[in-house]
Structures are given as C-alpha cells and as structure tokens.
C-alpha positions in Angstrom: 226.9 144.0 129.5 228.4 140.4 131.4 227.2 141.0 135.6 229.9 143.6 136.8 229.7 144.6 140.6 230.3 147.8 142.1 231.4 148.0 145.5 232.9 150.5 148.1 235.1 148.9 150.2 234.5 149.0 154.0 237.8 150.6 154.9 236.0 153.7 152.9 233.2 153.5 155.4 235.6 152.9 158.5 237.3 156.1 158.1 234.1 157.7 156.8 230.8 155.8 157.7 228.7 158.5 156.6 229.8 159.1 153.3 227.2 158.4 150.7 228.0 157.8 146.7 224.8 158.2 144.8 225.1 156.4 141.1 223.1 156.8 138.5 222.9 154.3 135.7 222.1 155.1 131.9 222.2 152.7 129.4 221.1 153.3 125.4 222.1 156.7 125.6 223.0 159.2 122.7 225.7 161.6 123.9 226.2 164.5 121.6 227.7 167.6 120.8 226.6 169.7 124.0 222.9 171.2 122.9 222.6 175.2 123.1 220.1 174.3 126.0 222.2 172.5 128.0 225.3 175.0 127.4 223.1 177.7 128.4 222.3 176.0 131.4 225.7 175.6 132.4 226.4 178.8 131.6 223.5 180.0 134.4 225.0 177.8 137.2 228.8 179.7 136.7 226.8 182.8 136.7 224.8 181.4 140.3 227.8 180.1 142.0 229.7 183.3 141.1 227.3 185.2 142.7 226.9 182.5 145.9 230.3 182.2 146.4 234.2 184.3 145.8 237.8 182.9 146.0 238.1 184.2 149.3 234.9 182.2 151.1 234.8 179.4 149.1 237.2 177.0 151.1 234.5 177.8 154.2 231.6 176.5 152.5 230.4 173.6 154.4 230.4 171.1 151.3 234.0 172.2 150.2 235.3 172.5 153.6 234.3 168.5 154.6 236.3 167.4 151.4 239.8 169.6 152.5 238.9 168.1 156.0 238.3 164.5 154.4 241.1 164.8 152.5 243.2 166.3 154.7 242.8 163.6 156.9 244.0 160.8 154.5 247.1 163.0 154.1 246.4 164.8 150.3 247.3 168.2 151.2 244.2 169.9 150.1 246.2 173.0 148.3 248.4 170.7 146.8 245.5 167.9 145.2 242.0 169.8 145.3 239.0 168.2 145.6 237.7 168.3 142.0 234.6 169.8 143.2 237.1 172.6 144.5 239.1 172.8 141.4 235.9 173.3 139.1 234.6 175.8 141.3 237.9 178.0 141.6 238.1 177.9 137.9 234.6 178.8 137.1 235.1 182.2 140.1 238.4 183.2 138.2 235.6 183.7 135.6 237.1 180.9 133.4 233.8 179.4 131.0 234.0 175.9 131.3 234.5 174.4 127.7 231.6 172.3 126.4 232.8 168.9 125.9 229.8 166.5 125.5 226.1 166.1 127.0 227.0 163.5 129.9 230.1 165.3 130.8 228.3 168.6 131.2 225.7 167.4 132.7 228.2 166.6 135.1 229.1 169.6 135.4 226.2 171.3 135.5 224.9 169.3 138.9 228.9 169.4 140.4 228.5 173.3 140.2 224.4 173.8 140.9 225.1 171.1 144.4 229.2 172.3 145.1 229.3 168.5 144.8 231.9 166.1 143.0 230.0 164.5 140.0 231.4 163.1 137.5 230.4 160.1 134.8 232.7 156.7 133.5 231.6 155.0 130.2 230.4 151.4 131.1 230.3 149.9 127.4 234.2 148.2 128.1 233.7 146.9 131.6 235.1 143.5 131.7 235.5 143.4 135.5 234.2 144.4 138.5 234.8 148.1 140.0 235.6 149.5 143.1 236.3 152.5 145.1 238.7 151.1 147.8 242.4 151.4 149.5 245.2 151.2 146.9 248.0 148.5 147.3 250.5 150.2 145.1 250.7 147.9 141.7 247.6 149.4 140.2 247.9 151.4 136.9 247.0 154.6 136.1 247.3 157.0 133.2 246.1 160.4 133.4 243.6 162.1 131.2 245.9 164.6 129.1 249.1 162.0 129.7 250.5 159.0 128.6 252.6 158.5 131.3 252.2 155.1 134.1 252.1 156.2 137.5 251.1 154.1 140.4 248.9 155.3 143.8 250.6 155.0 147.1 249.6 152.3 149.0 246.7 152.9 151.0 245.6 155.8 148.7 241.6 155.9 148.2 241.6 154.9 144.4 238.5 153.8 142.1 239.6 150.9 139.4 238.1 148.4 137.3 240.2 145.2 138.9 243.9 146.7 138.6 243.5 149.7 136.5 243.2 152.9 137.9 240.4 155.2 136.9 240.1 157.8 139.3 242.9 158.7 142.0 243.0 159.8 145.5 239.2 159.3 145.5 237.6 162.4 143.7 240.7 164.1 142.5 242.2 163.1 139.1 240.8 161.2 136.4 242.2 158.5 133.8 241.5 158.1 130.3 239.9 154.6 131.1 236.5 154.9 130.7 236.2 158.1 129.6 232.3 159.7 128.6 233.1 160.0 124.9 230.3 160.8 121.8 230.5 157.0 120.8 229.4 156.1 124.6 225.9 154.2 125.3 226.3 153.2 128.6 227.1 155.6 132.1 226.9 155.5 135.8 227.3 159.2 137.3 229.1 159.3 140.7 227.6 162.1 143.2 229.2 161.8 146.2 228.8 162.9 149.4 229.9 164.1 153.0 228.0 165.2 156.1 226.7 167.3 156.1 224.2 166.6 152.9 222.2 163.7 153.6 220.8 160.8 151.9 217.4 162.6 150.8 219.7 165.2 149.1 221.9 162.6 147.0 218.5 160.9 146.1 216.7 164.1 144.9 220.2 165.0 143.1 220.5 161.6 141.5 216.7 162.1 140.3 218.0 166.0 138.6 220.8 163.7 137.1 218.1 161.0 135.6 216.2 163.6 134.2 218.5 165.6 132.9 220.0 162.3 130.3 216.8 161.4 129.3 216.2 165.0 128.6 219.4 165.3 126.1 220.1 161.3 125.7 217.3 159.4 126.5 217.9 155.8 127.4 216.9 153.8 130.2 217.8 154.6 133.7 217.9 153.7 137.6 219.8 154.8 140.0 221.1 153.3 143.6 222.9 154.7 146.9 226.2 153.1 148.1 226.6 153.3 151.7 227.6 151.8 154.6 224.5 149.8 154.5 224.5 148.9 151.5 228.3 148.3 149.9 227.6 146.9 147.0 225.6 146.6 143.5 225.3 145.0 140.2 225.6 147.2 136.8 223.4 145.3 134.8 221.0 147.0 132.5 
C-alpha cells in the first residue's frame, strides 16, 4: 500500500473537541464466510442488549442520546437519519437477527451492539488517496450501498471520503459501496467512534477487543491508533 493519510479535519474537533475515533488497522487478513463461533457470538450480544435496553428507553441511553444530540446539532434530524449505532440497535430490539454477512463486518457488529457504539470497517486494498472525515463542499460523490444512484452531501455536511468520493455520509449514518469489507479483502481499518461521555481508556480497550477478535477469525497483522483533537492525523501504512 503507497503512504495514504488519514485525518479528521479540525472543524470536526471545533464543533466537537472531545470526540474520539479509535482505528484499528489489519492488514493480511482472511475474511470469510462468518464462522458458527463468531455468529453465535453475535447472536448473544442481540440477546444482551435486548435484555439491557427496549424501544421505549433506548433513545435515553447516554451513548445513543449524545449521537441525536450531536447530530441534532449539525441539523440531521435524528428520526429522520439515525445514527447507525441507533438504527442497528432498533432493529436488533424489534427482534430482527442481524444477517451474517462476513467475519470483519460482523465483527463490526458484534462490538457496535456489545459497546452501543458506531463501528464499522472500509477495505483499504484500493486506496489511491488520502482519507478524511471532514466538512463536505457539495461536489463530492457518493453512491449508496444497495443503489446506483449519484447523490451529492450538502455543503458543510460531516462526510468521510477518499479525496472526492464519498464513503460514508453525514458522519456515521449511511454507507457507500466504495470500500466495502468484501470476502476478497486483505486489508481494514475499523472506525469506533466516540462521544462524551466514553473516554479515551474505553476506545483503547475497545480497539484492543476489535484486534483480537481479527486475529482470532482472520489473522493478519495489526495496530491500532486514536484520532483526536491532539492528534489529527495518521499514516495507513502496513
């Protein structure tokens, strides 16, 4: 892989200086067909969060409530684009199984659902240019998973792209076909990110269940960093 940055832009931090985006970084993986372990895990964490949580409290759980907050902020109506933490939780307490899709993406699931956190994977094999989460200007493209339709973010809107193409919108709501974790993917980072109030020690210990659980079911070599304020910006080399 050429030397491709990852940064989050400082107008992320000036709205939010305390949010944290823990990455973790696999490379020589083997993504599967999701093992019978690993499905059975999940399996256990709908089971725990049905039994931690209902429809009716889960918008006042602290780590669901800061995303509508955060989002409602930036002017997403939360009811109108959830938080994908939010979405996979409602769909799991209307007692809908998720649907095993491969190892890294249900791994992803697995911690999203175990942490009420969003956490979700992007295949780093294509990179050809640097990545970002930052403000949209409006030109960008984007092509939703499940679509083949072009839309463009609004202006402003908190987008993450490799140079102009969009790959996830509105920040940790919808996902693009670029870059998706397929079975022929040998290189990841994992996004965990985080609002107050979960703290830095948390995302660090999460990113470590994450790193554990891919060399577990893929193996490969791993690291993983923290963007932050403080830190804004690192290299995905492997």
């Amino acid at each position: 892989m050429k030397q491709i940055n990852y940064t989050v832009h400082q107008d992320v931090f000036s709205h939010f200086p305390f949010f944290l985006r823990g990455v973790v970084l696999a490379y020589d993986v083997t993504n599967s067909a999701t093992p019978a372990e690993l499905a059975a895990m999940l399996r256990a964490e709908e089971q725990a969060l049905r039994g931690r949580l209902s429809l009716e409290t889960l918008t006042e759980h602290p780590r669901i409530k800061a995303w509508r907050e955060a989002f409602r902020s930036l002017g997403y109506k939360p009811s109108e684009y959830r938080p994908s933490i939010e979405a996979l939780a409602r769909r799991v307490l209307r007692n809908d199984p998720l649907p095993a899709i491969n190892t890294l993406v249900d791994i992803g699931n697995l911690i999203s659902l175990r942490h009420l956190l969003p956490a979700g994977g992007h295949a780093v094999d294509q990179l050809t240019q640097d990545i970002a989460l930052r403000p949209a200007d409006g030109t960008e493209d984007f092509v939703a998973l499940g679509s083949d339709e072009l839309e463009h973010p609004q202006p402003g809107e908190i987008i993450f792209v490799e140079d102009r193409v969009v790959l996830t919108r509105r920040w940790v709501w919808r996902q693009s076909r670029h870059t998706l974790t397929l079975p022929e993917t040998r290189a990841v980072e994992v996004n965990i990110d985080a609002l107050p109030p979960v703290s830095v020690e948390e995302v660090e210990g999460i990113c470590q269940e994450v790193m554990d659980l891919i060399q577990r079911f893929c193996g490969g070599r791993l690291r993983y960093e923290i963007l932050s304020a403080q830190k804004q910006t690192i290299n995905l080399a492997g």
